[in-house]
C-alpha angles and dihedrals in degrees: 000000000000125000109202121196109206137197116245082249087070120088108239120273143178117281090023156125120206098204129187094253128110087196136027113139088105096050093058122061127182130270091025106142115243126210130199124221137176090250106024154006124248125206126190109321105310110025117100123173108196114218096174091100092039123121118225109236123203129200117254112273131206146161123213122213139195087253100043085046094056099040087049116095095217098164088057083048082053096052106040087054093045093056090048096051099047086055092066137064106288132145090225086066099033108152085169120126093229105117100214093049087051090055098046084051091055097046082046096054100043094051086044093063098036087062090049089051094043091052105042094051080043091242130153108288106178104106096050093050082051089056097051091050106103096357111137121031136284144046082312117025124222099248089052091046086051088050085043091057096043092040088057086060118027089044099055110124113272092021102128084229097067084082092087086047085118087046099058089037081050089045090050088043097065104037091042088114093050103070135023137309095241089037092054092045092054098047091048098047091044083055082053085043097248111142142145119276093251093060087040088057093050086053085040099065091036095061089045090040092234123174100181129123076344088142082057092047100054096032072060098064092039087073094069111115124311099310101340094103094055095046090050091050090053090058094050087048102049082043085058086051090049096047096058093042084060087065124305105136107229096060129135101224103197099054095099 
């Protein structure tokens, strides 16, 4: 498990501590033991983060129901995220000229589109989830950002998707190896619907069906990482797809 310590400019997330520094990459040097208190952290021989004054946040919580499903437009959801997403730097929509990149974009985009199929005929996906684990470059990978963004949605209580919740875990399971630490952990802890408050207000609004300051909300998630908050973005889209392909009466079926 991973402990983040986080500046006050960062939203809140799981496994973390928010703390009143703008900077504090230089205080803090590898391999210095850390010890855990009930009031505090210590870290080396001369470090000490008191939590005494802290407040306890808590993931955004939410459970879906036959009537909320069906009075939600998730295929607009769908589309509006989509369109922002594709608007921002993500390997799924790479148009450089860099030939690894290009090939990462296309195995992206197949096994995209194999899990979409798969789910939507309800057929073992497994496998494809396997595939999209640790595919693209950096600390979270561009094919495990995408599963983060569908997991936060598909996998909210009382989604008839949540059903495959020990598919996806089994998937992780078995490709842990295959991408990062921090990559695995998140992943892991978006299929338990833990996730950071940026990505909570965007469900937010969609269960409330919210549309304001929804362009903020989402410009907001693009700024994660390099490319992170547009994968993820592409997931939450193509889960807004799926859902009303489940059953909201106004979907366009074919659009997967």
């Amino acid at each position: 498990m991973l402990y983040t310590l986080l500046s006050h400019e960062y939203d809140n997330a799981p496994n973390s501590c928010r703390i009143a520094l703008r900077h504090c990459d230089k205080l803090f040097s590898p391999g210095e033991p850390v010890c855990f208190l009930q009031d505090g952290i210590e870290v080396g021989q001369n470090k000490w983060i008191d939590l005494s004054h802290c407040h306890l946040w808590q993931c955004f919580e939410c459970d879906l129901t036959e009537e909320n499903i069906k009075d939600i437009n998730w295929y607009r959801w769908g589309q509006w995220i989509n369109q922002h997403a594709m608007s921002g730097n993500s390997l799924f929509d790479y148009c450089g000229d860099n030939i690894f990149y290009q090939e990462i974009a296309v195995q992206l985009q197949r096994n995209r589109s194999a899990l979409l199929k798969a789910m939507r005929c309800n057929e073992n996906f497994e496998q494809v989830i396997h595939s999209l684990i640790g595919l693209g470059i950096g600390l979270t990978p561009s094919g495990d950002d995408y599963l983060v963004g569908l997991s936060v949605i598909l996998m909210l209580p009382g989604h008839p998707a949540r059903k495959y919740r020990e598919t996806f875990l089994n998937a992780l399971r078995k490709a842990r190896e295959k991408t990062t630490l921090l990559s695995a952990i998140t992943l892991e802890a978006a299929i338990n619907q833990r996730y950071r408050q940026v990505i909570g207000d965007l469900i937010g609004k969609i269960v409330r069906d919210d549309r304001y300051l929804i362009i903020h909300t989402i410009n907001e998630i693009k700024k994660v990482g390099s490319s992170s908050g547009c994968d993820m973005l592409f997931g939450m889209a193509d889960a807004c797809f799926l859902t009303a392909y489940f059953g909201e009466h106004y979907a366009n079926q074919d659009h997967c």
